[in-house]
NUNUMI-976564 format. One line per 2 residues: number of its first residue (from 1); their letters; for each residue x, y, z of N, C-alpha, C, O, CB. Coordinates in nm, 2 decimals. Atoms other than C-alpha are relative to their C-alpha. Last residue first. Glycine has a CB too. Layout:
REM residues N
NUM) A) X Y Z X Y Z X Y Z X Y Z X Y Z | ...
REM end
This chain:
REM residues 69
69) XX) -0.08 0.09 -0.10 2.41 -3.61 -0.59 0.12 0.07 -0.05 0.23 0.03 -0.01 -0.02 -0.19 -0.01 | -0.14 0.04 0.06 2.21 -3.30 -0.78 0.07 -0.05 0.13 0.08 0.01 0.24 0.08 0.14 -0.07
67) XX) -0.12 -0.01 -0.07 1.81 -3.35 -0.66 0.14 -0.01 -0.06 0.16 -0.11 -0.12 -0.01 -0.08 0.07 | -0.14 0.08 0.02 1.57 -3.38 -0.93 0.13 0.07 0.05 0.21 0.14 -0.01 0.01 -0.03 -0.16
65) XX) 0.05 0.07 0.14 1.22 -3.31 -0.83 0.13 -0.08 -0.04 0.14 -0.21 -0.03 -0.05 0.12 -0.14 | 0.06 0.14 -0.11 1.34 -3.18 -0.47 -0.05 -0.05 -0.07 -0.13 -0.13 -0.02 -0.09 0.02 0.14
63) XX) -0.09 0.10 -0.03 1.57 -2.93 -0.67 -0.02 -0.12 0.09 0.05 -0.20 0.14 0.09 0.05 0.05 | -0.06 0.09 0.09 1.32 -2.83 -0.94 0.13 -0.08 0.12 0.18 -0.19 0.09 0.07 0.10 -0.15
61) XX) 0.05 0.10 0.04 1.09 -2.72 -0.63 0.06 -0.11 -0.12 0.03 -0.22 -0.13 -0.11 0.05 -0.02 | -0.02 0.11 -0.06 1.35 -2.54 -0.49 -0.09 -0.11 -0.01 -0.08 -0.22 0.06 0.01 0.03 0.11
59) XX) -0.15 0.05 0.01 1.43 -2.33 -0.79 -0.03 -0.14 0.13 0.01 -0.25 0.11 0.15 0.15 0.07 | -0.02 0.10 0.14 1.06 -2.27 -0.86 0.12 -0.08 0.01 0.13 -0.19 -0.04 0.01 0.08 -0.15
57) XX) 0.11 0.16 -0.05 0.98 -2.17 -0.47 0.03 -0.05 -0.12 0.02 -0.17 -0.12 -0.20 0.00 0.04 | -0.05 0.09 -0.15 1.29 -1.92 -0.50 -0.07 -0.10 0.00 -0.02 -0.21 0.00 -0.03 0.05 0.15
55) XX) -0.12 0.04 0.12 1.14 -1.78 -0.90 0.06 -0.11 0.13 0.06 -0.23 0.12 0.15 0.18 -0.09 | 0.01 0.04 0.12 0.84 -1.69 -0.75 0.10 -0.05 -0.01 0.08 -0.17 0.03 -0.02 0.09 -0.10
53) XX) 0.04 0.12 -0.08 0.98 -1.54 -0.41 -0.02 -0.13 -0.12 0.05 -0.24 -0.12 -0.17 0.05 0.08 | -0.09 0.07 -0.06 1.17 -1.32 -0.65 -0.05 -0.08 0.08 0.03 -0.17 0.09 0.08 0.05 0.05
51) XX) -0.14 0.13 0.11 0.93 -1.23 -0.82 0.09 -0.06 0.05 0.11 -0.17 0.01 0.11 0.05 -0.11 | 0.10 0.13 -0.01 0.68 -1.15 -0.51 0.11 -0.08 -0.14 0.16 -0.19 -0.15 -0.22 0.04 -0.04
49) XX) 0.01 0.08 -0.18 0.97 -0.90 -0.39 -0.08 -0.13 -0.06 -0.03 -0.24 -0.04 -0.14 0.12 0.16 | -0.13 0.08 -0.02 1.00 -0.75 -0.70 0.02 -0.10 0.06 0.08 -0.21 0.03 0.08 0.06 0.06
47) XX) 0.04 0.07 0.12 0.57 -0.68 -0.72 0.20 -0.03 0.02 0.20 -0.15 0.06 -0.10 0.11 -0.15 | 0.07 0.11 -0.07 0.63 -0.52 -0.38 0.05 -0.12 -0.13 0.13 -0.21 -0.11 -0.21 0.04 0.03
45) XX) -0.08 0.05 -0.03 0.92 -0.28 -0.50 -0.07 -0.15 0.06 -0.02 -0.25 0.11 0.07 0.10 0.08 | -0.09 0.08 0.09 0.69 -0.18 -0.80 0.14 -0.07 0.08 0.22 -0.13 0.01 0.06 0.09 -0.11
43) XX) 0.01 0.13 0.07 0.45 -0.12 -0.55 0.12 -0.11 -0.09 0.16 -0.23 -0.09 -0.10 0.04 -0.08 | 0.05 0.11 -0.04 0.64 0.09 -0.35 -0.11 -0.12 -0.04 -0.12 -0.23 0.02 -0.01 0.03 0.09
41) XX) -0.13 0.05 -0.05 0.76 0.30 -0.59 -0.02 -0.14 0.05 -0.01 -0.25 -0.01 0.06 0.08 0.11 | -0.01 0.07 0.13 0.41 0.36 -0.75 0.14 -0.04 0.07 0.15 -0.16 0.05 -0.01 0.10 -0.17
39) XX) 0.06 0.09 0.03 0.30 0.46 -0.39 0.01 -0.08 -0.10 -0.03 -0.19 -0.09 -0.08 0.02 0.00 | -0.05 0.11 -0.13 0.63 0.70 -0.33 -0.06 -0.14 -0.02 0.01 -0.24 -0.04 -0.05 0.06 0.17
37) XX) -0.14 0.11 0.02 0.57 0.84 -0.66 -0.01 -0.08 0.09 -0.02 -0.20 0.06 0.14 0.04 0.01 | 0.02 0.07 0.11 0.19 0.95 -0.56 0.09 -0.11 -0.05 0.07 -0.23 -0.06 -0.02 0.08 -0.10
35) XX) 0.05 0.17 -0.06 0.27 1.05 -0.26 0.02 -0.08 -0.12 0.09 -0.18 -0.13 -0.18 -0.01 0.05 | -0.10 0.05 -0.10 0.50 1.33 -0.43 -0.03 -0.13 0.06 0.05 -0.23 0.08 0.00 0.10 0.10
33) XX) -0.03 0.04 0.10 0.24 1.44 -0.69 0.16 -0.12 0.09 0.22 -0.22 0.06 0.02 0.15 -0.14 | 0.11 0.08 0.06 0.00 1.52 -0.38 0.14 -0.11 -0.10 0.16 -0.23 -0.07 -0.17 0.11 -0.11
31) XX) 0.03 0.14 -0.10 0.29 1.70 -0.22 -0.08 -0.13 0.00 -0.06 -0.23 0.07 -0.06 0.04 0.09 | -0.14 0.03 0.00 0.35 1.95 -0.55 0.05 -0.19 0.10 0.10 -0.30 0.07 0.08 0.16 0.11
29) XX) -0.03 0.07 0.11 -0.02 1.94 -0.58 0.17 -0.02 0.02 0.21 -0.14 0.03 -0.04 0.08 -0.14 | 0.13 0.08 -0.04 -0.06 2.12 -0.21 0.04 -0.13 -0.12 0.09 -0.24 -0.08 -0.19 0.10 -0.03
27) XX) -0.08 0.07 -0.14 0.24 2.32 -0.28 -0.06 -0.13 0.01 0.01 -0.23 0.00 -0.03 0.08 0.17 | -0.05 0.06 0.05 0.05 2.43 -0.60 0.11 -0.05 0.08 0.21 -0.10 0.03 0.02 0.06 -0.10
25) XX) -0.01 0.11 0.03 -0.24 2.46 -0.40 0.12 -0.05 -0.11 0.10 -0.17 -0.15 -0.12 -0.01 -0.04 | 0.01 0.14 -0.09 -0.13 2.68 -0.16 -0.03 -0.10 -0.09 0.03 -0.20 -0.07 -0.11 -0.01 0.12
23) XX) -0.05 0.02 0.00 0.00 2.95 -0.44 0.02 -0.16 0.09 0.10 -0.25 0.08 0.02 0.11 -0.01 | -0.08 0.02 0.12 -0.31 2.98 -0.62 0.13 -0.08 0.06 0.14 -0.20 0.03 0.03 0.15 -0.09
21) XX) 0.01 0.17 0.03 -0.49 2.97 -0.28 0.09 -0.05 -0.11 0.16 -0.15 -0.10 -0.16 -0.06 -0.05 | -0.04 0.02 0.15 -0.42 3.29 -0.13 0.00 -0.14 -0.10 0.10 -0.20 -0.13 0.12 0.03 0.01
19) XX) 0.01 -0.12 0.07 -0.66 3.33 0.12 0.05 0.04 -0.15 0.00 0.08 -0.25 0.04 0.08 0.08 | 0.06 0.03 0.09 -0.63 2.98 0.25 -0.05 0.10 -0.08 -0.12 0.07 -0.17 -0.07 -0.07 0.04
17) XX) 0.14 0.02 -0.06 -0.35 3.05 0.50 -0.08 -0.03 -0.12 0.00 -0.07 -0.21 -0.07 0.14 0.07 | 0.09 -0.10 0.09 -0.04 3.00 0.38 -0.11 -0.07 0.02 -0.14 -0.18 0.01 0.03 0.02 -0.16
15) XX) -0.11 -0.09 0.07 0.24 2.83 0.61 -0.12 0.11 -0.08 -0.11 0.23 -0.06 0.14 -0.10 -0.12 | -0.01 -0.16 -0.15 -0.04 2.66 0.83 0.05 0.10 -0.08 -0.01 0.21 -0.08 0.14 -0.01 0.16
13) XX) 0.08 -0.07 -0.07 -0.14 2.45 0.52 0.03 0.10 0.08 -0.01 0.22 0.07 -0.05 -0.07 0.05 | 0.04 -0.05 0.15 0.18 2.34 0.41 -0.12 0.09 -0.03 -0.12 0.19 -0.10 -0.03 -0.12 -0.08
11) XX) -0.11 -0.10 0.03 0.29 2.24 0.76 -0.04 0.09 -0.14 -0.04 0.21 -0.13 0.15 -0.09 -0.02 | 0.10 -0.17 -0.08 -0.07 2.06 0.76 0.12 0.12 0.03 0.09 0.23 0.05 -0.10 -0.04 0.21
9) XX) 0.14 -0.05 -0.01 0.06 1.86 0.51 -0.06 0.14 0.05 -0.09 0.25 0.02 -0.05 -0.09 0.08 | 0.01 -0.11 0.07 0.43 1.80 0.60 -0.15 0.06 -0.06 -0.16 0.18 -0.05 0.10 -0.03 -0.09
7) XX) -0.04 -0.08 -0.01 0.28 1.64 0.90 0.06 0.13 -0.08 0.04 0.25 -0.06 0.04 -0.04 0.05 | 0.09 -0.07 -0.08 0.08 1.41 0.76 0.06 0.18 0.03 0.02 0.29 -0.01 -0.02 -0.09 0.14
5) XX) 0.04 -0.06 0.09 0.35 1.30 0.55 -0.09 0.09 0.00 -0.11 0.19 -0.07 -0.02 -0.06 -0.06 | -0.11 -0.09 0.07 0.60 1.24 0.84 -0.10 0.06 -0.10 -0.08 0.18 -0.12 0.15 -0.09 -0.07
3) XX) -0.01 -0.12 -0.11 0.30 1.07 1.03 0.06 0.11 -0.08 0.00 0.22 -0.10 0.09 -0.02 0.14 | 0.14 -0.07 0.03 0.23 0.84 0.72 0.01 0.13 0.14 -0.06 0.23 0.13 -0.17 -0.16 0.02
1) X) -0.01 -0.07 0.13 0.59 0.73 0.74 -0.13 0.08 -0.02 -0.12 0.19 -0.08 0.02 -0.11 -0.11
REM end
C-alpha cells in the first residue's frame, strides 16, 4: 500500500516540474489530504476491531462465571 502511494507521489512530481508550483502543490495537497483519510479510516477501523474484542472476552468471561446448563 505504501508503494502504490509512493508511487502516485513521484507520478505527481514528474508530471509538473517544479517551475510551476501553484499547480503542483495543489496535486501535492490533494494527495496529502488523501493519506490523511485513509489514516483516520484506519484507525477508526482499528479502534472497531479492539471493541469488539472487548465486548468477546466480556461475553466469555460472563459464560465461564455463570455457565447456561
Amino acid at each position: 500500500m505504501i508503494k502504490f502511494f509512493r508511487r502516485i507521489r513521484q507520478q505527481l512530481l514528474t508530471e509538473n516540474p517544479p517551475i510551476g508550483r501553484a499547480g503542483n502543490f495543489s496535486k501535492y495537497f490533494l494527495y496529502a489530504i488523501d493519506e490523511i483519510i485513509l489514516l483516520v479510516i484506519g484507525i477508526l477501523i482499528a479502534l472497531q476491531i479492539n471493541k469488539w474484542n472487548e465486548q468477546h472476552k466480556e461475553r466469555t468471561i460472563d459464560q465461564e462465571v455463570y455457565p447456561l446448563y
